[in-house]
C-alpha positions, 0 to 999 in steps of 0.5 A: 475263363472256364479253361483256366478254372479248369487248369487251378482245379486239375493243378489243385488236385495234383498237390493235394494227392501229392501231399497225401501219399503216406507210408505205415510206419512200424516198430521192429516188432511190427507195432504201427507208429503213425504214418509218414508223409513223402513226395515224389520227385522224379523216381525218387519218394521224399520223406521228412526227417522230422516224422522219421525222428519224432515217430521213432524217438531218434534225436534230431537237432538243428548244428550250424543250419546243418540237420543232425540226426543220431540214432544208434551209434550213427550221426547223419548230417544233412545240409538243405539244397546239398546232395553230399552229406555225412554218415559219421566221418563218411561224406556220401551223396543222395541221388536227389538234392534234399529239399526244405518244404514247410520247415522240414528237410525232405530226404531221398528215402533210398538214400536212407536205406543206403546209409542206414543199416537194415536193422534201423531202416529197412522197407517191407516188400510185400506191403511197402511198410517202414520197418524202424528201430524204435529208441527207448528212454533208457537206450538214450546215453546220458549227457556226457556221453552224448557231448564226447560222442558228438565231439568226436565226429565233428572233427572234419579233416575232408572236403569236397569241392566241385569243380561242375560243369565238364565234357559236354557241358561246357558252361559259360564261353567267353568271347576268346574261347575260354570255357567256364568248364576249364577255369572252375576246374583249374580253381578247383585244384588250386584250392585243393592244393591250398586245402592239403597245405592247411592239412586237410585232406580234398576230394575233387568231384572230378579231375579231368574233363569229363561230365559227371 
């Protein structure tokens, strides 16, 4: 009984040191914004994007259970449980998987810093302080313009498919021999081919048998 006491307690204690690690956030002239909360997993540092919208004034919106964050003339779509996701018309992919804890989506913080250009986001090396572009009442564009630059990046014409598996992970084996590995694969290019008939344009994740 004592042992497991001990064990809840340690376990206690690790979440709430893990939820308490915060960053400083700052203006881009150096005027304190509050604090953002991250989580560690792995060797990636998680940050919600709601304290980095709210805190900065960037617009965050909820499309199609999509996360859709503008600041600038940029448009971040970020999908829950998904590592691809889209900068403007670019799909690109986060070393981590985004995560949804307590409602918000929590984003890999070096994915950010790829994506964003350093003069909206962008680490202080000395202190490891958050340096962000805050926007202002009157950088915000009126609705008109919001609509017709919305409108214009949801034009989707590229998807991704992911064959998974490949190489050394072979995946389900059935009792002949076959490999799931090879069967995802020989789907992938079917529905590709499908995909380029429609006039889309498709990107398999592999094309070979090779693990990625």
């Amino acid at each position: 009984m004592k042992r497991a006491f001990i064990c809840i307690v340690f376990l206690f204690l690790g979440s709430v040191s893990l939820w308490a690690s915060s960053l400083l956030l700052l203006d881009t002239e150096g005027v304190p914004l509050g604090r953002v909360p991250y989580m560690v997993q792995g060797e990636e540092r998680l940050v919600p994007m709601t304290a980095i919208a709210s805190k900065s004034g960037w617009t965050l919106d909820t499309e199609a259970g999509v996360e859709v964050l503008r600041v600038d003339t940029l448009v971040l779509r970020v999908r829950r449980n998904n590592p691809f996701f889209f900068l403007n018309t670019q799909c690109r992919q986060f070393a981590f998987t985004p995560q949804e804890w307590d409602g918000a989506l929590w984003v890999p913080l070096s994915g950010l810093f790829k994506a964003l250009p350093e003069k909206l986001l962008r680490q202080n090396p000395q202190d490891g302080s958050l340096q962000i572009q805050k926007i202002k009442m009157d950088d915000i564009p009126s609705g008109g313009e919001s609509s017709r630059s919305s409108q214009a990046v949801w034009t989707m014409n590229t998807v991704i498919i992911d064959p998974g598996h490949g190489g050394k992970d072979v995946g389900a084996v059935s009792p002949s021999g076959t490999m799931e590995k090879d069967i995802v694969l020989d789907i992938s290019r079917r529905l590709a081919k499908i995909l380029l008939k429609k006039g889309l344009v498709a990107k398999l994740t592999r094309t070979d048998d090779r693990f990625i």
